[in-house]
C-alpha positions as CSV (number, residue, x, y, z in Angstrom):
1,X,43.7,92.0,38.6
2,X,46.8,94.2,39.2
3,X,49.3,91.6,40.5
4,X,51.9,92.8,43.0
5,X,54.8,91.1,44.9
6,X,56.5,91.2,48.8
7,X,60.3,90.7,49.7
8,X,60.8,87.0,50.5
9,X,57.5,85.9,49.1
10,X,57.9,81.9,48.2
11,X,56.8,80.0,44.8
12,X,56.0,76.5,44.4
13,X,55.3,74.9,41.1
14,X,55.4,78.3,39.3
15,X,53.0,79.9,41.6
16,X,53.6,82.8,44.3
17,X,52.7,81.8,47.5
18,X,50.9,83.9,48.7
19,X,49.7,85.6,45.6
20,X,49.6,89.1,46.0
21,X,46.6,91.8,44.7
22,X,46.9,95.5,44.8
23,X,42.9,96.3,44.6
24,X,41.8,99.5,42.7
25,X,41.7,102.9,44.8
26,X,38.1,102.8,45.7
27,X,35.6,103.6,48.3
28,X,34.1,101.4,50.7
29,X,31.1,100.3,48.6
30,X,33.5,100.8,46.0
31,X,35.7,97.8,47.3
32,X,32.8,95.9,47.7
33,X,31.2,95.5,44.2
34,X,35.4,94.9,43.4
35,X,35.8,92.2,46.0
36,X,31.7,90.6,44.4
37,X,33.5,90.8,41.2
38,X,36.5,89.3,42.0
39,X,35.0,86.5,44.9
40,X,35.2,83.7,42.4
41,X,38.5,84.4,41.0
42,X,40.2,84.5,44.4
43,X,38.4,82.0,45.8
44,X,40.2,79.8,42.6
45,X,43.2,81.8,43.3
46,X,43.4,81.0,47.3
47,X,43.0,77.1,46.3
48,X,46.0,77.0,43.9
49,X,48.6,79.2,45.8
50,X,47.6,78.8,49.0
51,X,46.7,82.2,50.0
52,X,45.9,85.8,48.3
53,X,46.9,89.1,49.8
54,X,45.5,91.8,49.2
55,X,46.5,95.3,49.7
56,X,44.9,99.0,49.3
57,X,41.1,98.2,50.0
58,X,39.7,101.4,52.5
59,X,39.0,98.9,55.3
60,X,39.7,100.7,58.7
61,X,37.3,98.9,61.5
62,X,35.4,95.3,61.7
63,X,32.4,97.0,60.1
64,X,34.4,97.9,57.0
65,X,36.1,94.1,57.4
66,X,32.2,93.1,57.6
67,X,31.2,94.8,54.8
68,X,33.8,93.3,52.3
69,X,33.4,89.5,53.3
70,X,29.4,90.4,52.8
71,X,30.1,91.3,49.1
72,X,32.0,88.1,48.4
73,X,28.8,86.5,49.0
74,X,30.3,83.1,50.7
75,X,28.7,81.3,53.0
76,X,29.3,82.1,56.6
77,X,30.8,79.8,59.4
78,X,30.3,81.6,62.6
79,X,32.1,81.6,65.8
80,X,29.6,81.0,67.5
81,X,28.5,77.9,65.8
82,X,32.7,76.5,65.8
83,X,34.2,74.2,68.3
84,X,37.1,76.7,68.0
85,X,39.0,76.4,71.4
86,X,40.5,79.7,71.1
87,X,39.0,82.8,73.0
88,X,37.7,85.4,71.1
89,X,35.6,88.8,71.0
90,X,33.0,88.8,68.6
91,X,32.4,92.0,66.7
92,X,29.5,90.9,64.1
93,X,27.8,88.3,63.1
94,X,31.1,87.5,60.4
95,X,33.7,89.2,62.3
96,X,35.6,88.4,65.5
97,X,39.1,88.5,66.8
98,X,41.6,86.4,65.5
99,X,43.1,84.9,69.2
100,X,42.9,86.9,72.6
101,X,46.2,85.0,73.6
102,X,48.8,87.0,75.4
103,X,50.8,88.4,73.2
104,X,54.2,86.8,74.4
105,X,52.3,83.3,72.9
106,X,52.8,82.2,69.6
107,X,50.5,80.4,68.2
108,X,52.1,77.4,66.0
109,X,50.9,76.4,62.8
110,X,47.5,74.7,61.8
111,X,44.4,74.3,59.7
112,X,41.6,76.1,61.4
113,X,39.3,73.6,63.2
114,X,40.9,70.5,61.9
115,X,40.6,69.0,65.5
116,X,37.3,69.0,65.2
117,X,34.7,67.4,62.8
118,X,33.6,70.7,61.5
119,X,36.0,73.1,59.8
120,X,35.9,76.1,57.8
121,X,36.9,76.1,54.1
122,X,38.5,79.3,54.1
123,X,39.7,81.9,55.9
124,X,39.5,85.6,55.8
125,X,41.9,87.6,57.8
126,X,41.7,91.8,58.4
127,X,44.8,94.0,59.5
128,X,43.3,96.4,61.6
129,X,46.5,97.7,63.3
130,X,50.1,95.8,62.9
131,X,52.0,95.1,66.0
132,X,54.7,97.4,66.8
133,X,57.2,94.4,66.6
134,X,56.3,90.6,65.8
135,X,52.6,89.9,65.4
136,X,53.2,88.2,61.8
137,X,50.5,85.4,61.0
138,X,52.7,82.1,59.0
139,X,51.2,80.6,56.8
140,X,53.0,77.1,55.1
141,X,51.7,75.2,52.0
142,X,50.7,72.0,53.4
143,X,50.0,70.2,50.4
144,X,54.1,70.9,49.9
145,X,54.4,70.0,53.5
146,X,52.5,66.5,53.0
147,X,55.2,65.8,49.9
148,X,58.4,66.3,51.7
149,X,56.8,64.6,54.5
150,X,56.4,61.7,52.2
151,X,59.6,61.6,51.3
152,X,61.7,62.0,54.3
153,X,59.4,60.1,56.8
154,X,57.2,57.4,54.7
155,X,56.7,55.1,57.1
156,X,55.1,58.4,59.5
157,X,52.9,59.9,56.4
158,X,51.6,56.4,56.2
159,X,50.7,56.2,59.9
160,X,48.9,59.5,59.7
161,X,47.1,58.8,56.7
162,X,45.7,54.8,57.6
163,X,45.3,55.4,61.2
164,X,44.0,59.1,60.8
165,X,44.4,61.3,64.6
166,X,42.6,61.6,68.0
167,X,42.7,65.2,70.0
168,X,41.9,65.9,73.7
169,X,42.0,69.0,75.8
170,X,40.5,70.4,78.4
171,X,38.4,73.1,78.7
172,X,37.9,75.6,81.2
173,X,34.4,76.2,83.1
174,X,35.0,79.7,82.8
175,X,36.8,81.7,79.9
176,X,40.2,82.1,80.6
177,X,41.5,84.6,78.7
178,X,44.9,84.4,79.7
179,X,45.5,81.0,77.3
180,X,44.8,80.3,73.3
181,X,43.1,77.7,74.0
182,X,40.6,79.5,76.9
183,X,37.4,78.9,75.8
184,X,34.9,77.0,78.0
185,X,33.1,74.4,77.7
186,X,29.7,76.2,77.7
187,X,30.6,78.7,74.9
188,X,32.7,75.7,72.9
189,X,29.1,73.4,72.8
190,X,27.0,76.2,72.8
191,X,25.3,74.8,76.0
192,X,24.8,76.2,80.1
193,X,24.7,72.5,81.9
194,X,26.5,69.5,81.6
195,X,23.6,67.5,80.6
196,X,23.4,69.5,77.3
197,X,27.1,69.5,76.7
198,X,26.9,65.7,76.9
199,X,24.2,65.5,74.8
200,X,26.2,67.2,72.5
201,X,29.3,65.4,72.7
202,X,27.8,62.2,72.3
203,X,26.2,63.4,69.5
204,X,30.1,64.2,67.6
205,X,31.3,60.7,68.9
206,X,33.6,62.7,71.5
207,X,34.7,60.7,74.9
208,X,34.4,62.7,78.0
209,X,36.0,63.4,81.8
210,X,34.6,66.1,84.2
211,X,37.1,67.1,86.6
212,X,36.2,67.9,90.0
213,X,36.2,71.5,89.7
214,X,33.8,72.0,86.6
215,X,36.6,71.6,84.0
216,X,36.1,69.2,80.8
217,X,38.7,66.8,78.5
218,X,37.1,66.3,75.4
219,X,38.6,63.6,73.4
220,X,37.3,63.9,69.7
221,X,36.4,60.7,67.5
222,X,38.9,59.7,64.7
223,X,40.0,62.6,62.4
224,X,41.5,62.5,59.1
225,X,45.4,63.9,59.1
226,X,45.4,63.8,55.7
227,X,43.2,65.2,52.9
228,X,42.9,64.9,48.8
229,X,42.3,68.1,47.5
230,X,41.0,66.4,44.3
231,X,43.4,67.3,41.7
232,X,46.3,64.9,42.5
233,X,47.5,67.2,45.3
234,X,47.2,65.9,49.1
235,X,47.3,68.2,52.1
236,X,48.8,67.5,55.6
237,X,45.4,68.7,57.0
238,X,45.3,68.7,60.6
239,X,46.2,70.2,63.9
240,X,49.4,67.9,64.6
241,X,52.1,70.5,65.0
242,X,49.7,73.2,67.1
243,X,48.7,70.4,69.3
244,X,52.4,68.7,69.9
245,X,54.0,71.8,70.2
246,X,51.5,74.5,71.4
247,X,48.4,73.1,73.4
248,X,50.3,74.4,76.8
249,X,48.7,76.3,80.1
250,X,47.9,75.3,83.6
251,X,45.0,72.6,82.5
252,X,47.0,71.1,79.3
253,X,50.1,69.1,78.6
254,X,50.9,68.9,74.9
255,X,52.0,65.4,75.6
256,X,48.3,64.5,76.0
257,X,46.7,66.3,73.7
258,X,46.8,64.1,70.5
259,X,47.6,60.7,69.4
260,X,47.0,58.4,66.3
261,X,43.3,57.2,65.9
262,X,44.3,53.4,67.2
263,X,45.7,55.5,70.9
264,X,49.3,55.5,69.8
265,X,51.8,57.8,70.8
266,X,53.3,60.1,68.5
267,X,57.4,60.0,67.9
268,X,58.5,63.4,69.0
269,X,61.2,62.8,66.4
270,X,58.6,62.5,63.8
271,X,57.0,65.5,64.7
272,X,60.2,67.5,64.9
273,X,60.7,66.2,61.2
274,X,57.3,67.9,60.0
275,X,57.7,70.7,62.2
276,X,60.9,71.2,60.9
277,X,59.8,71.2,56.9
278,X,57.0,73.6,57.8
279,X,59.1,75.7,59.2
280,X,61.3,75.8,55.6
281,X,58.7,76.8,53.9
282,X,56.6,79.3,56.1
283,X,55.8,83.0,55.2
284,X,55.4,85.1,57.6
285,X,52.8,87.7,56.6
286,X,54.1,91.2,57.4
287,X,50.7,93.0,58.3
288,X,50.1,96.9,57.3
289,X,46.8,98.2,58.1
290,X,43.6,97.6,55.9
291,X,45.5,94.4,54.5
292,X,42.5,91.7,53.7
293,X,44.0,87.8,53.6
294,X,42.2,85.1,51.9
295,X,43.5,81.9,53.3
296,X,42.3,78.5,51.6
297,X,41.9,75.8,55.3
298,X,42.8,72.7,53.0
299,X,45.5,73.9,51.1
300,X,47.4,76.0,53.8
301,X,48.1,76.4,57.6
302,X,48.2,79.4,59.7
303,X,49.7,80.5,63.2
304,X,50.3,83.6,65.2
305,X,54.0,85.1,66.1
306,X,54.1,86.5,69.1
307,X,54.5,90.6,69.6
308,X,54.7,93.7,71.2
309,X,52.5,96.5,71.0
310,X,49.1,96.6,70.3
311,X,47.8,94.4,67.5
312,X,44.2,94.2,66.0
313,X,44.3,91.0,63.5
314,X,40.8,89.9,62.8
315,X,39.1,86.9,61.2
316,X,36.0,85.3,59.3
317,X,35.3,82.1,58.2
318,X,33.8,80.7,55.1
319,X,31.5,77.5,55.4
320,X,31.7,75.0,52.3
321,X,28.7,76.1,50.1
């Protein structure tokens, strides 16, 4: 593969992060029997360094996007099927937006779905148009994260790994497209009555409140903060940071919205510590059109900047096979 490089691109243990690809000058169906070619390589690639970038594939609209996560062959987690949070538009059966958030919202740093018992393993995302200012997706090593963590707040890191976290928000009965976290409860459970969406919460070991105008807190079960990643790293793999500092709009105060698994508050201080490390060692991805990211969810977070102008990022996610 015909390694490249960005300004200000990080390295940790000898590794760039993200690792960067210029792919062939090709065709469509071109890219696409490069990308089947190349699908185990960067799927290996994605795990150690956290992310791969790559630049110069001919992908121009969501069919194009749809097309090259086809030829990598991996299994598909739809949005359909997610208890993603976030509103989005879906363009295929792979392919949706990344977050219809205003843009003026940014979107803090997390591993996609890790509030919920079901998550994705990885992450494509597809550079459709940059932003005319802002719009840069961060992404943070989070097995780095969970090490300096460690060591600057042991008696926190313990917390999170023994007692593990709980999340709780609450969903709109109707889409509101005016937060990042608008998605109703219908779409969410994939259900049109609250009989079925209690069905299906008691099925994921989620408590429950209706409010009286339709609205729903979900409260999930116990949910691992931390994760081995089976080769003597550990990843800070959860939704902590997004949910302390992001889960904001007219139903939702952060305050509320996650806890330790035993009910616990969280110290804000504590927070601000890991918050603060991420922050040290974020990259901000600067988008150009056709760019393709593959993100590995357990080794890396993600998040949105907020922009002006218009800005077409979009996603698809990879099941574990």
């Amino acid at each position: 593969m015909n390694l490249s490089s960005i300004p200000g691109q990080h390295e940790y243990g000898g590794k760039p992060f993200p690792l960067v690809i210029n792919a062939p000058e090709c065709s469509l169906s071109e890219g696409c029997e490069w990308a089947r070619g190349v699908a185990g390589e960067l799927s290996k690639a994605a795990f150690e360094h956290g992310a791969v970038l790559v630049r110069g594939l001919p992908l121009a609209k969501p069919e194009d996007f749809d097309a090259a996560v086809g030829a990598f062959n991996f299994a598909n987690f739809s949005y359909v099927d997610s208890l993603s949070n976030a509103y989005r538009i879906n363009y295929t059966q792979r392919v949706f937006s990344a977050n219809e958030a205003p843009s003026d919202i940014t979107i803090f740093l997390h591993h996609e779905l890790a509030q919920t018992p079901v998550y994705p393993s990885k992450l494509f995302f597809f550079c459709q148009t940059a932003a005319d200012e802002g719009g840069a997706t961060p992404i943070c090593r989070s097995d780095v994260l969970w090490k300096r963590l460690y060591e600057q707040r042991p008696d926190f890191a313990e917390a999170c790994q023994a007692r593990g976290l709980k999340y709780s928000n609450v969903m709109p009965a109707e889409a509101d497209e005016s937060s990042g976290m608008g998605r109703s409860w219908q779409s969410t459970f994939s259900v049109d009555n609250r009989e079925a969406a209690e069905a299906r919460l008691a099925k994921l070991s989620y408590s429950w409140e209706w409010h009286p105008n339709g609205d729903l807190r979900a409260t999930t079960p116990v949910l691992p903060a931390v994760r081995d990643l089976g080769d003597g790293r550990a990843s800070f793999f959860n939704q902590l940071i997004a949910a302390f500092n992001g889960w904001k709009d007219t139903r939702n105060d952060p305050a509320r919205a996650i806890m330790f698994g035993d009910g616990t508050l969280l110290n804000p201080a504590d927070v601000g510590v890991a918050s603060a490390i991420a922050d040290e060692i974020t990259f901000d991805i600067p988008w150009q059109a056709g760019d393709l990211a593959l993100v590995d969810n357990y080794v890396a977070m993600h998040g949105r900047r907020a922009f002006k102008g218009t800005r077409r990022v979009l996603a698809s996610l990879v099941a574990d096979n």
